[in-house]
C-alpha positions as CSV (number, residue, x, y, z in Angstrom):
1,X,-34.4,27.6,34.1
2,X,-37.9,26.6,34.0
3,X,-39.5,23.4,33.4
4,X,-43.5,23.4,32.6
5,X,-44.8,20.0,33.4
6,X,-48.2,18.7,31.9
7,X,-49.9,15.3,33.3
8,X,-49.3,16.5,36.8
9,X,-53.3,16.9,38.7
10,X,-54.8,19.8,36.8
11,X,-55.7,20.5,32.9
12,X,-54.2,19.6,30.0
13,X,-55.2,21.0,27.1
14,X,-55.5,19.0,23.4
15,X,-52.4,20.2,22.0
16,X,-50.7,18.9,25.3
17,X,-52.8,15.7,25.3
18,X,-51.6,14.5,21.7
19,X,-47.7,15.1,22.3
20,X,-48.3,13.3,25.8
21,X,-50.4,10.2,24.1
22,X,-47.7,9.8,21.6
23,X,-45.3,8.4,24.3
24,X,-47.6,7.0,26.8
25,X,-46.3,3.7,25.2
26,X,-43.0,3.9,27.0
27,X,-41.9,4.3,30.3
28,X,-39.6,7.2,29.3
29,X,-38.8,9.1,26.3
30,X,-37.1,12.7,25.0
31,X,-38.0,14.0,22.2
32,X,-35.1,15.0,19.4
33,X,-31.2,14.0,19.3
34,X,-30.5,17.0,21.8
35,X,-33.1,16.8,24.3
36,X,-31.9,16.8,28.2
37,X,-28.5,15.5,26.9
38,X,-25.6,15.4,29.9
39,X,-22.3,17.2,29.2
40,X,-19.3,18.5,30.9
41,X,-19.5,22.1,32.3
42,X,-16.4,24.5,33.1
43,X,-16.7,24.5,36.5
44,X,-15.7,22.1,39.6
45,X,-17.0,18.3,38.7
46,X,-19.7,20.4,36.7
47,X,-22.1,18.8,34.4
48,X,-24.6,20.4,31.9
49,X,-28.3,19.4,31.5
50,X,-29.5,20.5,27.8
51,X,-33.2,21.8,27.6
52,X,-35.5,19.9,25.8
53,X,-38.7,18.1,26.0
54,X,-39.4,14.8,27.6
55,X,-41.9,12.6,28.9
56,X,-42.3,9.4,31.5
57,X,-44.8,8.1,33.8
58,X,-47.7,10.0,32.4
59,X,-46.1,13.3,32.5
60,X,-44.6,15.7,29.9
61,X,-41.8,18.3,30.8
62,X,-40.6,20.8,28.9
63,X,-37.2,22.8,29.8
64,X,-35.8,26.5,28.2
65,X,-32.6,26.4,29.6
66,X,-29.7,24.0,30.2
67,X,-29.1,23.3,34.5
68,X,-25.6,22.7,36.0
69,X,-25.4,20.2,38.3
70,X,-22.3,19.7,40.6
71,X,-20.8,16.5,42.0
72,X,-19.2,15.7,45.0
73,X,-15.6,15.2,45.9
74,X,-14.2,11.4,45.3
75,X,-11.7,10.3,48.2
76,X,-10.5,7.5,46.2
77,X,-10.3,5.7,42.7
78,X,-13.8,6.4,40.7
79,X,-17.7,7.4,41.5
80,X,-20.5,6.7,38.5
81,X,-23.0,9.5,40.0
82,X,-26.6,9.1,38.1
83,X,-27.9,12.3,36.5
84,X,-31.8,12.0,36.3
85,X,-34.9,13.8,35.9
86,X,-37.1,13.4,39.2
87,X,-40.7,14.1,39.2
88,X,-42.6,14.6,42.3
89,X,-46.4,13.5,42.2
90,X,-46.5,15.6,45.8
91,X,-45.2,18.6,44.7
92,X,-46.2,18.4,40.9
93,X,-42.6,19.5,40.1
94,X,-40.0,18.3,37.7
95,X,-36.6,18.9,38.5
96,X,-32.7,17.3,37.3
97,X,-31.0,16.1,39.8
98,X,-27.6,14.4,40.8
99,X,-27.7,10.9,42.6
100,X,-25.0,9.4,44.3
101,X,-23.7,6.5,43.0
102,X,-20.4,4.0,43.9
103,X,-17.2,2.4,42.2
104,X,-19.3,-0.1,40.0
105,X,-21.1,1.1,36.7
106,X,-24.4,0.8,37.9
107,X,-27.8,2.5,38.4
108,X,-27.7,3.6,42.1
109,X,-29.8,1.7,44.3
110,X,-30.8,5.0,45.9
111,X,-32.8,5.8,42.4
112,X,-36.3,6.6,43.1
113,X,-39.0,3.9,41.1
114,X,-42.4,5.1,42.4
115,X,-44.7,6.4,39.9
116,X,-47.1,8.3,41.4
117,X,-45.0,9.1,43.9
118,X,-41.2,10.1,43.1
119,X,-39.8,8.8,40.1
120,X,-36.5,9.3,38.5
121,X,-35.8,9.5,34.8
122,X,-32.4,8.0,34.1
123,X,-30.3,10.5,31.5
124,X,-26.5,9.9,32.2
125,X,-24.0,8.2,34.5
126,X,-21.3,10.0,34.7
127,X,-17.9,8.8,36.6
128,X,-15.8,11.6,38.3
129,X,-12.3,10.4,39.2
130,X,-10.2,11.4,43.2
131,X,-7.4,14.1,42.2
132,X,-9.6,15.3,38.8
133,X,-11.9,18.3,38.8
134,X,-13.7,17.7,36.0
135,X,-16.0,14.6,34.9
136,X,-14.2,12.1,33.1
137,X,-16.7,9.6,31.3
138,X,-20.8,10.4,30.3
139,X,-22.8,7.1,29.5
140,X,-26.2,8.1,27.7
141,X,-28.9,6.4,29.6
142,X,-31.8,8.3,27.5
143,X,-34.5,7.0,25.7
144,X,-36.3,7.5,22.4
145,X,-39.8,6.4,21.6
146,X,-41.1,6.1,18.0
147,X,-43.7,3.4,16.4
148,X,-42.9,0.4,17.3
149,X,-40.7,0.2,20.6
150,X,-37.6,2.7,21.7
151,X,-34.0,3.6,20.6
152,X,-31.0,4.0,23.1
153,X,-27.6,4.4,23.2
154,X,-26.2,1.9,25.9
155,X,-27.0,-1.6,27.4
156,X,-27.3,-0.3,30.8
157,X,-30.6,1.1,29.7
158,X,-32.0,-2.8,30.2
159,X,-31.5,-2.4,34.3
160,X,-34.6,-0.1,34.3
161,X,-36.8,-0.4,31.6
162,X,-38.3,-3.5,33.3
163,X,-41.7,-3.6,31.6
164,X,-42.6,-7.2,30.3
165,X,-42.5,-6.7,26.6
166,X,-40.4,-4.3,25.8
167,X,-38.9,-3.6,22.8
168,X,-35.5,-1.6,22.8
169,X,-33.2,-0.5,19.7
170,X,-29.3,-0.4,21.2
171,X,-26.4,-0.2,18.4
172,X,-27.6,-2.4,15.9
173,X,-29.7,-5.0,17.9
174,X,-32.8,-5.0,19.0
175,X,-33.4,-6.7,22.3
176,X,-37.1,-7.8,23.9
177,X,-37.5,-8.1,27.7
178,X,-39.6,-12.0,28.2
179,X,-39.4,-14.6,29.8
180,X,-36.6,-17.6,30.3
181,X,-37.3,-21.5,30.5
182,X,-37.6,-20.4,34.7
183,X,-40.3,-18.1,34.2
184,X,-38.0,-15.3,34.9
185,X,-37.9,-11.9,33.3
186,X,-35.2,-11.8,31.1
187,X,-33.7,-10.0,27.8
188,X,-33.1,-11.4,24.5
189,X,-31.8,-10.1,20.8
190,X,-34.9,-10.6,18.5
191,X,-31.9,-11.8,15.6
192,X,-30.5,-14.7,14.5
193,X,-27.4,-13.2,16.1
194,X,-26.7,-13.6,20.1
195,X,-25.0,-10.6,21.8
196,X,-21.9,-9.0,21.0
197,X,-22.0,-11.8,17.8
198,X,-23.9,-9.6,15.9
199,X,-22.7,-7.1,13.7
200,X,-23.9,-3.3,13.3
201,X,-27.6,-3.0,12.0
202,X,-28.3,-7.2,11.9
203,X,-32.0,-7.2,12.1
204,X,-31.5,-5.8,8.1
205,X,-30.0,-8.6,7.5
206,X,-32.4,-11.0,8.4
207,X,-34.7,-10.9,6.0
208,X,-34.1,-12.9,2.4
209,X,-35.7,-12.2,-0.8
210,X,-37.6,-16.0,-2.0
């Protein structure tokens, strides 16, 4: 497996420049359904990373090969471990890796947020289960970025895309981080609907021919 990062200090070259500038207004994006998608592997608490091309923080990666990452042993009851994409301004290096998570569905606290620095791209949770050697639950955590704002597949995706304005497509709804009547960063649905209230693709519904 090989991953060729762009955006890292060096050159990029025009071709690399426009696919980068496309995305630069998100914090993270892949690029096609398939991209660095998490699966189950065959082995031990095995999971598969797909290939693919994404791009966060100013940098764009782009894999050949899936990667199997491995899981640790649970003692007891369930673990959501966080499968991300860890960049490395120090290294200039883009890797997948496995953090540790606990019990509760939940970003890991352990998740590295320093752009610039180490950052971690969020793909998957996935939840491996004491007595059970292979995964039992995948949560998409990835990102898409078109004209406009971005498209995920889960809620959870809200815990880290913490820029003020943002604009995020999930299952019908689309929700925009501002502000609450404290001040405080907070999301809402940009519908007439609140929450789970809303039915699948709502925003259509919301405009009305005069």
């Amino acid at each position: 497996m090989t991953i060729v990062s762009k955006g890292y200090e060096g050159t990029v070259n025009y071709a690399d420049w426009a696919l980068l500038t496309s995305h630069l207004g998100a914090q993270y994006s892949v690029f096609g359904a398939d991209s660095f998608g998490v699966s189950f592997g065959a082995a031990d608490r095995e999971v598969i990373v797909a290939p693919g091309r994404a791009a966060g923080q100013g940098i764009l990666d782009t894999s050949d090969a899936p990667v199997s990452l491995v899981g640790a042993s649970v003692g007891s009851g369930s673990r959501w471990d966080l499968i991300a994409l860890r960049r490395d301004w120090t290294t200039s290096e883009t890797v997948p890796v496995l953090i540790q998570g606990a019990a509760t569905k939940a970003i890991p606290a352990t998740r590295e947020d320093e752009p610039g620095s180490t950052d971690d791209q969020p793909l998957a949770l996935v939840r491996f289960a004491a007595g059970q050697t292979a995964p039992q639950e995948v949560v998409d955590l990835r990102c898409w970025h078109g004209d406009g704002g971005v498209a995920a597949k889960d809620l959870l995706v809200r815990d880290f895309l913490t820029r003020i304005g943002t604009r995020v497509w999930i299952q019908g709804i689309t929700w925009v981080l501002g502000f609450n009547s404290l001040g405080l960063p907070t999301w809402v649905p940009d519908s007439v609907y609140v929450g789970s209230t809303a039915p699948p693709y709502a925003e259509n519904l919301l405009w009305v021919k005069p």
